[in-house]
gemmi code that builds the backbone of each chain (N, CA, C; Angstrom):
import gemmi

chains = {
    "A": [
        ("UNK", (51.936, -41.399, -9.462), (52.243, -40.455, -8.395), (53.106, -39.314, -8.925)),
        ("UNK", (54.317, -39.898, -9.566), (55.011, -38.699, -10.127), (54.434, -37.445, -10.823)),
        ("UNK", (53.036, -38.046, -11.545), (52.358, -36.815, -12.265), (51.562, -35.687, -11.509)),
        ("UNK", (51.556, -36.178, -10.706), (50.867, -34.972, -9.450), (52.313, -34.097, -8.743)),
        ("UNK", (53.634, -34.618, -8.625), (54.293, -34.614, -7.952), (55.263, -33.175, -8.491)),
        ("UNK", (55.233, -33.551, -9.970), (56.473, -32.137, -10.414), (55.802, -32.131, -11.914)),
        ("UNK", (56.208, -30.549, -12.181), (56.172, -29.915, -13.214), (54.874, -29.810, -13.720)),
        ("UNK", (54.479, -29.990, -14.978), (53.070, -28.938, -15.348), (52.024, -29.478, -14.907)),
        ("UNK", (51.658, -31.094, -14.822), (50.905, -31.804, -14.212), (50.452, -30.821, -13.335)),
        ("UNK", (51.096, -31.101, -12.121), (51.057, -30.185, -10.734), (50.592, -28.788, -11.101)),
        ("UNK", (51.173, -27.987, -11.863), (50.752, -26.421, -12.208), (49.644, -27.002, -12.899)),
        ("UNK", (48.606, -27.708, -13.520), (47.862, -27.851, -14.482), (46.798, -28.250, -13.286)),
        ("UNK", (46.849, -29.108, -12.336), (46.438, -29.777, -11.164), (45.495, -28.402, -10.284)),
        ("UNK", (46.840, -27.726, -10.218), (46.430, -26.426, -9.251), (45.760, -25.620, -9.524)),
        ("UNK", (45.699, -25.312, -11.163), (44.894, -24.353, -11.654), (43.025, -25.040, -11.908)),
        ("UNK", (43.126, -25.907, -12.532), (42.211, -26.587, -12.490), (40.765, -26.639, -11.602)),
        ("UNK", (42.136, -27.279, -10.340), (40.985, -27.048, -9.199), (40.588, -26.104, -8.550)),
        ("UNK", (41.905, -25.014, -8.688), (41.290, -23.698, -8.493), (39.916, -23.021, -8.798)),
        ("UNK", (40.024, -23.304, -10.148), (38.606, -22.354, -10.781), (37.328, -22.971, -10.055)),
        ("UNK", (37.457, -24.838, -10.254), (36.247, -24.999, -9.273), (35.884, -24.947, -8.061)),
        ("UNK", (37.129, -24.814, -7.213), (36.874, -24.437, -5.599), (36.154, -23.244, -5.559)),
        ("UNK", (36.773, -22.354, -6.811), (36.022, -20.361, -6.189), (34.828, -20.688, -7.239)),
        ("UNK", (34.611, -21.683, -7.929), (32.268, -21.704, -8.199), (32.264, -22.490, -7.287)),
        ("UNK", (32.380, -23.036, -6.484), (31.613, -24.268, -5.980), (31.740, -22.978, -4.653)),
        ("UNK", (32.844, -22.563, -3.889), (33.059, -21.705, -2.692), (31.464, -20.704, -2.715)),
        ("UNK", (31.594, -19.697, -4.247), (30.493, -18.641, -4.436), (29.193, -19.744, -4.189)),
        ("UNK", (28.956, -20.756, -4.935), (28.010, -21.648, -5.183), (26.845, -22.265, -3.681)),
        ("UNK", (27.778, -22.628, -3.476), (26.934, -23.173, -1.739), (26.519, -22.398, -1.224)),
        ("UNK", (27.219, -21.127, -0.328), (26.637, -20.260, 0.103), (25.273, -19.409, -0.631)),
        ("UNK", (25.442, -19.785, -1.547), (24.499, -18.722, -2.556), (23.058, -19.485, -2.348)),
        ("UNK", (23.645, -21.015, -2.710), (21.937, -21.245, -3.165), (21.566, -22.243, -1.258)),
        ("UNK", (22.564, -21.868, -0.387), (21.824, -22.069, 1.053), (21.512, -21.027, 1.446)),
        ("UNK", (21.394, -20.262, 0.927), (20.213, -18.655, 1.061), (19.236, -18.814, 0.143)),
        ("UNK", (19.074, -19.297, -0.877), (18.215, -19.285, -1.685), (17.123, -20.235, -1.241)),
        ("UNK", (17.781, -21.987, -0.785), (17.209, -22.595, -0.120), (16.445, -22.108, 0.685)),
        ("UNK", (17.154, -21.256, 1.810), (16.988, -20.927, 3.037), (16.757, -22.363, 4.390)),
        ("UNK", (18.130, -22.533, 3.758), (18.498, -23.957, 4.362), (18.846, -23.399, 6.547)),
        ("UNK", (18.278, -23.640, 7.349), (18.490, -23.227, 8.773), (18.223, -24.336, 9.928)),
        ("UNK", (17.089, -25.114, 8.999), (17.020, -26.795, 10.339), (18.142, -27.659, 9.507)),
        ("UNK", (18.157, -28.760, 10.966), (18.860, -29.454, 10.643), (18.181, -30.332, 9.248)),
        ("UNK", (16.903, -30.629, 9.280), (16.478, -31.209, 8.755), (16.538, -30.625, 6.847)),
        ("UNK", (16.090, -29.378, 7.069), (16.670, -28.708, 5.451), (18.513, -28.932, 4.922)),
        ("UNK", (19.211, -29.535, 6.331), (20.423, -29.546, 5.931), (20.802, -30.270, 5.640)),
        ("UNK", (20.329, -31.564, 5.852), (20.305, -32.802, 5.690), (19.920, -33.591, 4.484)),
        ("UNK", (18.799, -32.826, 3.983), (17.855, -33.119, 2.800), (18.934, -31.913, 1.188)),
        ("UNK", (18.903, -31.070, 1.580), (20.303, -30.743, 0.845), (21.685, -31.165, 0.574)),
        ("UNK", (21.791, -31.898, 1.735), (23.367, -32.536, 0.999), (22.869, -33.839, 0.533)),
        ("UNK", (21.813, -34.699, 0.567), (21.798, -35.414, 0.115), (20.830, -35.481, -1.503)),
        ("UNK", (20.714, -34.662, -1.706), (20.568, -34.539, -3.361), (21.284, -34.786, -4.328)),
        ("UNK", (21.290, -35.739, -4.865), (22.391, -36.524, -5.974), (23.793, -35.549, -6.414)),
        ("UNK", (22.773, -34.477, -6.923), (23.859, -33.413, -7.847), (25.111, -32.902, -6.872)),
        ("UNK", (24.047, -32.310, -5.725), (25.008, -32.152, -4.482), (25.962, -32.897, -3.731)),
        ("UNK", (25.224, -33.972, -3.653), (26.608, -35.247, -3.309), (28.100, -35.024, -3.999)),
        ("UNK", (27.836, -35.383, -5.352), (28.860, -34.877, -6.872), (29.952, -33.594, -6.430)),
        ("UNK", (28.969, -32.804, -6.194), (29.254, -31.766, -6.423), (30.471, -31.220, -4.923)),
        ("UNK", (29.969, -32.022, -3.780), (31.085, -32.207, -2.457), (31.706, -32.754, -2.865)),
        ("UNK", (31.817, -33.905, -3.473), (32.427, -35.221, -3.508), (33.738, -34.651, -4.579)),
        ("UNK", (33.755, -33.971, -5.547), (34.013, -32.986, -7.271), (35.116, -32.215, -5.719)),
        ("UNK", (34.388, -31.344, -4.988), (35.103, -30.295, -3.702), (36.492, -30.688, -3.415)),
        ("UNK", (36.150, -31.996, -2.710), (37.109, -32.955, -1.264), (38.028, -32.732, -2.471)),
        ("UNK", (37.633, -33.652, -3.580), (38.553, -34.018, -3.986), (39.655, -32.982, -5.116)),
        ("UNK", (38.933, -32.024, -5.235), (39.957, -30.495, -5.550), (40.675, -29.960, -4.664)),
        ("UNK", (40.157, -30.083, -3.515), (40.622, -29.144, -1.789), (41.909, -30.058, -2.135)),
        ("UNK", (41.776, -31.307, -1.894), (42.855, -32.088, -1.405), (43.804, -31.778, -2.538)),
        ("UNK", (43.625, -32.151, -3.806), (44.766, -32.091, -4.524), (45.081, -30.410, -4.743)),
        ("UNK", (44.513, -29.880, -4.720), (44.954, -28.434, -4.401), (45.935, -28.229, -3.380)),
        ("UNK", (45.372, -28.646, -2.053), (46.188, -28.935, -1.002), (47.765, -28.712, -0.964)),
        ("UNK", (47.674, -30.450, -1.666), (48.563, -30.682, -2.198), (49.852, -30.529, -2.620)),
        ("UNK", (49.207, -29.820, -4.125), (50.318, -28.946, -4.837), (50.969, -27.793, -4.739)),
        ("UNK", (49.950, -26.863, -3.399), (50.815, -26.485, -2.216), (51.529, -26.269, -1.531)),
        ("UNK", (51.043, -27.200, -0.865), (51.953, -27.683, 0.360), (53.228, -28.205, 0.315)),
        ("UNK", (53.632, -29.382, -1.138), (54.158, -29.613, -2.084), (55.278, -28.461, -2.170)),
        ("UNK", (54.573, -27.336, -2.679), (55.284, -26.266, -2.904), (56.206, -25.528, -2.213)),
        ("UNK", (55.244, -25.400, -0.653), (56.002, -24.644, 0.149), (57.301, -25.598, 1.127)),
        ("UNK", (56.725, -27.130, 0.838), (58.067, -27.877, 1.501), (59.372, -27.620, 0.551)),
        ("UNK", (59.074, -27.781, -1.198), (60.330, -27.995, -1.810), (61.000, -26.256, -1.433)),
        ("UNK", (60.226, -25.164, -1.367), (61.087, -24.112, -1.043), (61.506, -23.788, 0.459)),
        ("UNK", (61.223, -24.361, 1.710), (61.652, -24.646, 2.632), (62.780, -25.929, 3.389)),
        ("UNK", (62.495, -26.905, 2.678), (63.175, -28.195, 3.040), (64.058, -28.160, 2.017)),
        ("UNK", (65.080, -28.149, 2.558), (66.437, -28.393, 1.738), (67.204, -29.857, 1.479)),
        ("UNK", (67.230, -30.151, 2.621), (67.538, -31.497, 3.135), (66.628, -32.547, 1.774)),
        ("UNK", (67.633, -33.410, 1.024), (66.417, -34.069, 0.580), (65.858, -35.279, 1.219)),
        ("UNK", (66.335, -35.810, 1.990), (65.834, -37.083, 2.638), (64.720, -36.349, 3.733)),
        ("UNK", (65.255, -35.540, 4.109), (63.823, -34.808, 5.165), (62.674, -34.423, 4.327)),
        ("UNK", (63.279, -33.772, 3.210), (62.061, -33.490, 1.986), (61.799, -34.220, 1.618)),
        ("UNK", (61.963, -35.629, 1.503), (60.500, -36.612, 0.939), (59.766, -37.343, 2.360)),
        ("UNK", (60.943, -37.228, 3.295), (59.946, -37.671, 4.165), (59.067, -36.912, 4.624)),
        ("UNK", (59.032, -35.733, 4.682), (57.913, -34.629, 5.418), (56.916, -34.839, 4.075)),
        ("UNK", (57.062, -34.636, 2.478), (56.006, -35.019, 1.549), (55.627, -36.059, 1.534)),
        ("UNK", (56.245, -37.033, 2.039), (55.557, -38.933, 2.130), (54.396, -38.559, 3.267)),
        ("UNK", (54.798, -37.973, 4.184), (53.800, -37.957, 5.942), (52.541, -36.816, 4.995)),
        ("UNK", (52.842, -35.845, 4.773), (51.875, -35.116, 3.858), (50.617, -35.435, 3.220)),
        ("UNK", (51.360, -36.433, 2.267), (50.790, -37.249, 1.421), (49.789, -38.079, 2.228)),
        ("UNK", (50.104, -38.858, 2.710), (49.466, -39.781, 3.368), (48.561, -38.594, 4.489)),
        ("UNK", (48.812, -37.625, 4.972), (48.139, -37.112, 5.528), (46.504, -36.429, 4.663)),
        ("UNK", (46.776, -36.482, 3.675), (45.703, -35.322, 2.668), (45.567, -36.393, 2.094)),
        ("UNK", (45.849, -37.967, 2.033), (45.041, -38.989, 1.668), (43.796, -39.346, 2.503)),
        ("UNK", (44.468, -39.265, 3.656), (43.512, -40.118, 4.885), (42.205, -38.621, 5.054)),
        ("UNK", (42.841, -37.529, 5.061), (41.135, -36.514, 4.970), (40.418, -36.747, 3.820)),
        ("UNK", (41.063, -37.043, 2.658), (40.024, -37.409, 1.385), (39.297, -38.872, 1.930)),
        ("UNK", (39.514, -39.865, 1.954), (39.169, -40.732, 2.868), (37.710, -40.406, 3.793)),
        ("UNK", (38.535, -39.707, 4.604), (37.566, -39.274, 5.793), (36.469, -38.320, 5.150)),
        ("UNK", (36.428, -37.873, 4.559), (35.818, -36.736, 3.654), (34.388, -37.141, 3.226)),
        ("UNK", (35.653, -37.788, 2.312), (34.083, -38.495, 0.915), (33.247, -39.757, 1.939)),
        ("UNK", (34.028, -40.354, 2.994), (32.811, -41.391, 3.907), (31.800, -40.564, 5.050)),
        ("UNK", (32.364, -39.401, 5.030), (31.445, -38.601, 5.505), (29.963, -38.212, 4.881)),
        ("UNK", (30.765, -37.982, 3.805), (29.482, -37.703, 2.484), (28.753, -38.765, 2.014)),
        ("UNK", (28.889, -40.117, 1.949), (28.666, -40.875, 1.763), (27.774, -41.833, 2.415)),
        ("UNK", (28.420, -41.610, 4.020), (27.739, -42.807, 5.238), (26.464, -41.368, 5.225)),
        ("UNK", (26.186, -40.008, 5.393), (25.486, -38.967, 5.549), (24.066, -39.399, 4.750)),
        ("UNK", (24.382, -40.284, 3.735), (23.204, -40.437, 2.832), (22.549, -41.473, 3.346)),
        ("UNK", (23.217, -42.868, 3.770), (22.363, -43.973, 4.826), (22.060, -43.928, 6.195)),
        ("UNK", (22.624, -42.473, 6.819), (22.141, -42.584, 8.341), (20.767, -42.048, 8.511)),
        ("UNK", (20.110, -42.424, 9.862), (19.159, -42.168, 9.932), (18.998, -40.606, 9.621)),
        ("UNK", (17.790, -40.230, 9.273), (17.064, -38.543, 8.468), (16.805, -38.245, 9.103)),
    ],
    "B": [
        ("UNK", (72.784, -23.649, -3.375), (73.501, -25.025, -2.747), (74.427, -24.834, -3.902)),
        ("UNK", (74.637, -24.426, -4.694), (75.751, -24.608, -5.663), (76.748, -23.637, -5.847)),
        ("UNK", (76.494, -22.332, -5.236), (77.688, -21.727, -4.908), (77.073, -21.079, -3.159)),
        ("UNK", (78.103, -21.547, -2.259), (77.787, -21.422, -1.135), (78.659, -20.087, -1.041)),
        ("UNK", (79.054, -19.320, -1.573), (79.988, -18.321, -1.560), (79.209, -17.300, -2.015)),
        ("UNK", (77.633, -17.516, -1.988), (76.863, -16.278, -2.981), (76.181, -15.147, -1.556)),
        ("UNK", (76.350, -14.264, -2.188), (75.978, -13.265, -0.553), (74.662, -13.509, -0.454)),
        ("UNK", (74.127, -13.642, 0.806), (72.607, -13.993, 1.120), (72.372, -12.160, 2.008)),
        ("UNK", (71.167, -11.987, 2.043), (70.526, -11.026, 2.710), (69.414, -11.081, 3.244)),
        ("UNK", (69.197, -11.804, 4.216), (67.575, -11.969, 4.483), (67.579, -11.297, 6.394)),
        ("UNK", (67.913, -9.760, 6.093), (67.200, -8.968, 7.414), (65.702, -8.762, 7.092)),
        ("UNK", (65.037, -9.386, 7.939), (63.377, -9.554, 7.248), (62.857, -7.755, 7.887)),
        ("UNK", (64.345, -6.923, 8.764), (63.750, -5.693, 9.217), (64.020, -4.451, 8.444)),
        ("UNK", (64.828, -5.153, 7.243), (65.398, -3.709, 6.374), (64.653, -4.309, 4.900)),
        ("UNK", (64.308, -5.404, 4.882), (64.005, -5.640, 3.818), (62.647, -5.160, 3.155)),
        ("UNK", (62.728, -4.299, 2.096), (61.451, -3.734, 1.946), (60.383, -4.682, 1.030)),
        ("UNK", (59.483, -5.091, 1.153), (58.309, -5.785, 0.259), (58.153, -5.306, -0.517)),
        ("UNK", (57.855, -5.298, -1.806), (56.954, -4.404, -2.539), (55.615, -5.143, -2.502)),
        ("UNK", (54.166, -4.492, -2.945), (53.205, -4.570, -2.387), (52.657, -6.378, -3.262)),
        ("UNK", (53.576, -6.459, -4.244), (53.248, -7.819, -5.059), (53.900, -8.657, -4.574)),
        ("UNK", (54.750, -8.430, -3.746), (55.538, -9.547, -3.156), (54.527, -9.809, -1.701)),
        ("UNK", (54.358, -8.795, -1.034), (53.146, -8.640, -0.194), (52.162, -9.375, -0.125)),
        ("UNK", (50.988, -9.673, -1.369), (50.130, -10.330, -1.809), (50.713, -11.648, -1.742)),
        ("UNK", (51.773, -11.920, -2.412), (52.234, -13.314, -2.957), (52.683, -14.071, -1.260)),
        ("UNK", (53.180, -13.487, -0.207), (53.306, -14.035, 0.791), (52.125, -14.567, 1.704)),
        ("UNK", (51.345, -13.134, 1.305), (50.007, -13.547, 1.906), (49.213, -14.748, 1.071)),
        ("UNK", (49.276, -15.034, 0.531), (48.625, -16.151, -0.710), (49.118, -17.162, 0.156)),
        ("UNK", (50.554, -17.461, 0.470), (51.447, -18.244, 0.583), (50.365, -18.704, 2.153)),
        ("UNK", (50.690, -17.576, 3.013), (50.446, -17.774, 4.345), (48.711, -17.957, 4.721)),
        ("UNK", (48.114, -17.535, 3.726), (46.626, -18.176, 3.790), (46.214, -19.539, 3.467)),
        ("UNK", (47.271, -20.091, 2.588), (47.478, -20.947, 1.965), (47.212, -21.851, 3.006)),
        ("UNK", (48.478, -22.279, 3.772), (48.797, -22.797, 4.907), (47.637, -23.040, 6.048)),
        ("UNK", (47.322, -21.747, 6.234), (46.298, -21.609, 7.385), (45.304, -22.300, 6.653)),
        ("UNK", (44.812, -22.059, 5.882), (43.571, -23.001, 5.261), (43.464, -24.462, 5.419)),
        ("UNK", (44.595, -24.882, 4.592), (45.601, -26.700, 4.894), (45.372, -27.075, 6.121)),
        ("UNK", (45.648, -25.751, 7.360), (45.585, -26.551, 8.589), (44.102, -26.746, 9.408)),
        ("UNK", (43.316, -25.981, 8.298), (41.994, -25.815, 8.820), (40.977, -27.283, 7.949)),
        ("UNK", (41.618, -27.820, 7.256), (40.808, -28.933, 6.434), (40.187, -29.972, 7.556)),
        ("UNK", (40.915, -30.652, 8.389), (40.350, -31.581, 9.408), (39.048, -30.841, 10.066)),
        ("UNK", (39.406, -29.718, 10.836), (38.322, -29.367, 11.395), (37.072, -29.201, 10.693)),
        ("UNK", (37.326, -28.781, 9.580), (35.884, -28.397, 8.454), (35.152, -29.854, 8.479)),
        ("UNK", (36.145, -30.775, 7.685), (35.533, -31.911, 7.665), (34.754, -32.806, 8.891)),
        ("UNK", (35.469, -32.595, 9.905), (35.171, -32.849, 11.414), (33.746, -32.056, 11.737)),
        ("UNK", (33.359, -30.594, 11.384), (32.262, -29.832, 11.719), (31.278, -30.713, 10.577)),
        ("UNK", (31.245, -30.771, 9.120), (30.764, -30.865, 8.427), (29.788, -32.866, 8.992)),
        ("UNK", (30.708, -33.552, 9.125), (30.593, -34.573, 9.798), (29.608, -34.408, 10.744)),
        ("UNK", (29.840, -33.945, 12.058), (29.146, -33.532, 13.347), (27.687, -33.163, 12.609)),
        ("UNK", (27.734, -31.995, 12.228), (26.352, -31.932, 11.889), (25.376, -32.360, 10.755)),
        ("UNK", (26.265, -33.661, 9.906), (25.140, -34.261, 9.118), (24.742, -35.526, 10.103)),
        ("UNK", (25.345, -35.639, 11.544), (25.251, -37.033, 12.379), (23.662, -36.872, 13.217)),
        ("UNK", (23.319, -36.236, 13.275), (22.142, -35.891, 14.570), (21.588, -34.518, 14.319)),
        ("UNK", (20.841, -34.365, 14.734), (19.842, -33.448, 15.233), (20.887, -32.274, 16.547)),
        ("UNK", (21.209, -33.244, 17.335), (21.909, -32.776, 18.418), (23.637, -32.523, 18.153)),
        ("UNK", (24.135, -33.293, 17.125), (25.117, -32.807, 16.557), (24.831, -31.634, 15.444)),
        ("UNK", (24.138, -31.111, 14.901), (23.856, -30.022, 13.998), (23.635, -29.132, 15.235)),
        ("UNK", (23.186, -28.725, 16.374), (23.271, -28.145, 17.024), (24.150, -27.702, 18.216)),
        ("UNK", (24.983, -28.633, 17.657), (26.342, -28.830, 18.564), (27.574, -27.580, 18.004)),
        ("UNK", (27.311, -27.797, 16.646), (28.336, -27.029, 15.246), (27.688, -25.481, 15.773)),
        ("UNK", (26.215, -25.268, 15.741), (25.908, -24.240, 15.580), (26.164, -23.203, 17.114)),
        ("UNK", (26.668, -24.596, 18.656), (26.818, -23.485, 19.494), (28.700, -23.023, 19.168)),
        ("UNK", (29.013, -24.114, 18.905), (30.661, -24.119, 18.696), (31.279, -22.622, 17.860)),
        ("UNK", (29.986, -22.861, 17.034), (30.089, -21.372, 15.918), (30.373, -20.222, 16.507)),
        ("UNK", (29.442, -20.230, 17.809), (29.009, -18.712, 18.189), (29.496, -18.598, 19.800)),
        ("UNK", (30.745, -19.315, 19.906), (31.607, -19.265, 20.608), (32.932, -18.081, 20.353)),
        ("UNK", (33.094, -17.315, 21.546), (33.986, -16.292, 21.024), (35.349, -16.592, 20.598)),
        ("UNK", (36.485, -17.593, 20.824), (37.585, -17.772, 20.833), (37.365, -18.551, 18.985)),
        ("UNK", (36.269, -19.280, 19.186), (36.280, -19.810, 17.400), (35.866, -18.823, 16.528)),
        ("UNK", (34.887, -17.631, 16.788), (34.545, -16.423, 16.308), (35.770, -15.820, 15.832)),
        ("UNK", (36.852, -15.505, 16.534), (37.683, -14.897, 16.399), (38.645, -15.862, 15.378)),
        ("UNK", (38.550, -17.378, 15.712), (39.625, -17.605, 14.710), (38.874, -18.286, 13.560)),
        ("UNK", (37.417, -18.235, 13.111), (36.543, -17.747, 12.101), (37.133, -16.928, 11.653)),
        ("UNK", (37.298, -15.147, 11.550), (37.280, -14.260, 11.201), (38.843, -14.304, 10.727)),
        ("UNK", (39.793, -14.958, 11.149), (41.240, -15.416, 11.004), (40.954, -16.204, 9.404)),
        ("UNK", (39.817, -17.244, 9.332), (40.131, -18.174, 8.075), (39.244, -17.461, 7.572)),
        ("UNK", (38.457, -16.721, 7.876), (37.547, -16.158, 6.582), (38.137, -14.902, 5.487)),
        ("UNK", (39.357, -14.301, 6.359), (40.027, -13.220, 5.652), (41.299, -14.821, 4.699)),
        ("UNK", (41.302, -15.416, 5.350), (42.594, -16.556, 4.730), (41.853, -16.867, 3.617)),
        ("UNK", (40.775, -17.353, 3.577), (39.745, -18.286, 2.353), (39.586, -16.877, 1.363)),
        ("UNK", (39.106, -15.516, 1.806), (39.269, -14.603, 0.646), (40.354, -13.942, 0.362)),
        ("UNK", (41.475, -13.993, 0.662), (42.285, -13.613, 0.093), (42.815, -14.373, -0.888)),
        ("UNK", (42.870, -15.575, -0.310), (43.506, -17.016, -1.025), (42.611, -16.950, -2.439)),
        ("UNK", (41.359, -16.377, -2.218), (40.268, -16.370, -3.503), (40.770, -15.372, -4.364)),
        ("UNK", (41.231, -14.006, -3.713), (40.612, -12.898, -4.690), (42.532, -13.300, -5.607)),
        ("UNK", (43.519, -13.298, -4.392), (44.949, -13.204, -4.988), (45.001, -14.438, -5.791)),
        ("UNK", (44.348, -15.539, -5.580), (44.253, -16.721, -6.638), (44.218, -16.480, -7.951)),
        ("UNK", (42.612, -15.320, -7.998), (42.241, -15.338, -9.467), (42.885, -14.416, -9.660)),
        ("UNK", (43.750, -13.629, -9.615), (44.881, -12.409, -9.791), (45.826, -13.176, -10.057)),
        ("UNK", (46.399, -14.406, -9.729), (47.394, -15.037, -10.286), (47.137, -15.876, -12.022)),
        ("UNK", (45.735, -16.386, -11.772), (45.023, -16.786, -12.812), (44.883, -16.289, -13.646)),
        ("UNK", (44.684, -14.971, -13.665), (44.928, -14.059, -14.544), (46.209, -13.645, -15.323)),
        ("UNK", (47.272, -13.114, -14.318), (48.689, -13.488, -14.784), (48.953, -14.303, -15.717)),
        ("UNK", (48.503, -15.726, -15.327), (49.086, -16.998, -15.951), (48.548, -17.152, -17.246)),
        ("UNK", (47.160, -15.860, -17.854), (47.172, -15.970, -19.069), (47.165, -14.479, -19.736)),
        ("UNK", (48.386, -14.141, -18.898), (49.052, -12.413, -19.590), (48.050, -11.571, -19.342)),
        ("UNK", (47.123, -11.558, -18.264), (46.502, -10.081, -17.887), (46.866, -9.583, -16.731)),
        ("UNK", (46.980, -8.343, -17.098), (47.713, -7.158, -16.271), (49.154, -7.776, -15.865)),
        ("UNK", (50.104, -8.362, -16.660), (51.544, -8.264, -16.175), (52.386, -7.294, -16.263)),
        ("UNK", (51.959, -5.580, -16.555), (52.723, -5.203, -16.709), (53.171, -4.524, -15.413)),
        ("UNK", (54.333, -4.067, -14.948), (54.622, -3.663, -13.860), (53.344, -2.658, -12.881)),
        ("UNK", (53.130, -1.872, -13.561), (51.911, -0.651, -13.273), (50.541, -1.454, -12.336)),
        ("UNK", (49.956, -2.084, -13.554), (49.113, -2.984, -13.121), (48.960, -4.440, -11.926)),
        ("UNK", (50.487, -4.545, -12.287), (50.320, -6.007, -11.257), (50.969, -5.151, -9.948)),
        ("UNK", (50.976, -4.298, -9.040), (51.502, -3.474, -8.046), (49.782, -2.977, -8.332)),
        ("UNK", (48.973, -2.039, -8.966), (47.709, -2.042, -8.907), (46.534, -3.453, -8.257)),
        ("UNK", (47.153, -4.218, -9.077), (46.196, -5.232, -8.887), (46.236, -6.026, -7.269)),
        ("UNK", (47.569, -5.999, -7.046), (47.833, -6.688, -5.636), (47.444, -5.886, -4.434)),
        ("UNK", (47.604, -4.429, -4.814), (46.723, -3.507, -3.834), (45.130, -3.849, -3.702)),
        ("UNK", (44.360, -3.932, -4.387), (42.886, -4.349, -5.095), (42.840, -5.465, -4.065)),
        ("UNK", (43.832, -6.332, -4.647), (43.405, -7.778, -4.125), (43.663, -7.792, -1.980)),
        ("UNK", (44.808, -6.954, -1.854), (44.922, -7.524, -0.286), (44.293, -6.410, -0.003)),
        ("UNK", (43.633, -5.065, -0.378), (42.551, -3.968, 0.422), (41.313, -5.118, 0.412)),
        ("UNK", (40.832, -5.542, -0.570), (39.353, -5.671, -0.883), (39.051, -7.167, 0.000)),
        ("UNK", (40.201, -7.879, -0.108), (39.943, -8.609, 0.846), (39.908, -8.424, 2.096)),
        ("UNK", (40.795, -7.826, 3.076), (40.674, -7.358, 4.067), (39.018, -6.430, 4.471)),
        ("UNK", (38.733, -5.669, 3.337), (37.523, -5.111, 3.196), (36.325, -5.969, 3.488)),
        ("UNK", (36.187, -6.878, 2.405), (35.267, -7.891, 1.899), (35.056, -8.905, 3.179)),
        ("UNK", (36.323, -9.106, 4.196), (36.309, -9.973, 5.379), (35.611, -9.479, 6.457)),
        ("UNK", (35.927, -8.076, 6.595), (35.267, -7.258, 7.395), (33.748, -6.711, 7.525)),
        ("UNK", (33.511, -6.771, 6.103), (31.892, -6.393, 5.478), (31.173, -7.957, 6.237)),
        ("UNK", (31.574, -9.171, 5.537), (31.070, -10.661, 5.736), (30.800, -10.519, 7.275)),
        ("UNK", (31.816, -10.082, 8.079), (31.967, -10.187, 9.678), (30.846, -10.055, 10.285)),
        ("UNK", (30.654, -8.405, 9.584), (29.756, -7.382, 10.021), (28.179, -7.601, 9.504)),
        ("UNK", (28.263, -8.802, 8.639), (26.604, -9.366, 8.022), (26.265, -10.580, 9.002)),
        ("UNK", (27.367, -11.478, 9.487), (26.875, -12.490, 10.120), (27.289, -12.329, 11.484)),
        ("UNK", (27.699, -11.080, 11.877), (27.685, -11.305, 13.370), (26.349, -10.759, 13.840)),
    ],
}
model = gemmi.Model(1)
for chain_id, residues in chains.items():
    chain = gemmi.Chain(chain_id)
    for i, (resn, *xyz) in enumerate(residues, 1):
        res = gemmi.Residue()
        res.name, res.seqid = resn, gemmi.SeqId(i, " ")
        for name, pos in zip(("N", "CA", "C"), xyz):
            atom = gemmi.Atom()
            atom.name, atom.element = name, gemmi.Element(name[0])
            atom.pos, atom.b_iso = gemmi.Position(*pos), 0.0
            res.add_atom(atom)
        chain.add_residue(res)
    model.add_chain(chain)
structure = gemmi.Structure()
structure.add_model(model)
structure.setup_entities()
């Protein structure tokens, strides 16, 4: 936990996922025009293409730790208090756990429900 | 916290920005707005891989005016957060730090986004 938490980790974390949020951001939109993805049914059959799965799944899990290191950020320069400052990053935490969670079973249960 | 005797100044009405500090708040404050927009994405994204009738549920929700409007709120947040990102990215490996340029560049970045939000608006409305 600590390695996500302070110093370059975290700056190394942020940059990281940066670069792939803005290809993957340009990326989708691009090739659901190319697709010309508009029924539900073309939308459906697109996210469930292996690469694409990966490739959400690669997303959640940049968004979140991006999130993160953040949010992270803007508590340690707002919260002074340190006992309030780990508790507002403990609730955080656990908060941008439970959407990764929710996220990737989205992506996941999406591939066995009915087509 | 370590010298409580140090003069503070924070009149946020005399205090002037410069246009890189400008950018860097806005980064800050798109930042945020984005963070608070993650549930719902995931929540829409959800809805319409569930049904037929949930994919068409997302698509009236879309073209609802009060979410239109706070659409157009995260879509200037998501490009700014983009363009001032890779302007920081850049920084972080010594391009354009010199005073001239990074006051250039932060202009670039919060016009073109504001621009670029407005162009997007004006294609999908």
């Amino acid at each position: 936990m600590k390695g996500v938490t302070t110093g370059l980790n975290a700056w190394l974390l942020q940059r990281v996922s940066a670069v792939y949020l803005l290809l993957f951001i340009i990326a989708i939109p691009v090739l659901l025009t190319l697709q010309d993805v508009t029924s539900y049914q073309e939308w459906k059959r697109f996210m469930a293409h292996p690469s694409l799965v990966a490739a959400w799944g690669l997303f959640f899990i940049s968004i979140i730790g991006h999130a993160w290191v953040g949010i992270r950020d803007v508590v340690i320069d707002y919260v002074h208090n340190f006992k309030i400052r780990m508790l507002v990053m403990v609730m955080l935490a656990l908060w941008l756990i439970a959407m990764l969670i929710w996220a990737l079973q989205v992506l996941l249960i999406s591939q066995g429900g009915a087509a | 916290m370590l010298n409580k005797s140090r003069p503070v100044f924070l009149n946020l009405l005399q205090i002037r920005l410069p246009i890189t500090a400008i950018a860097s708040i806005l980064h800050r404050v798109s930042g945020v707005l984005l963070f608070l927009a993650i549930p719902t994405f995931i929540y829409l994204v959800q809805l319409s891989l569930q049904s037929q009738a949930g994919f068409e549920a997302v698509l009236s929700i879309a073209s609802s005016m009060p979410v239109k409007l706070l659409g157009v709120l995260l879509l200037w947040a998501l490009i700014h957060h983009l363009f001032a990102g890779v302007r920081f990215l850049l920084l972080d490996v010594d391009i354009g730090i010199t005073r001239s340029t990074a006051r250039a560049s932060a202009w670039l970045v919060s016009l073109s986004a504001l621009l670029v939000s407005i162009l997007l608006v004006g294609v999908c409305l």
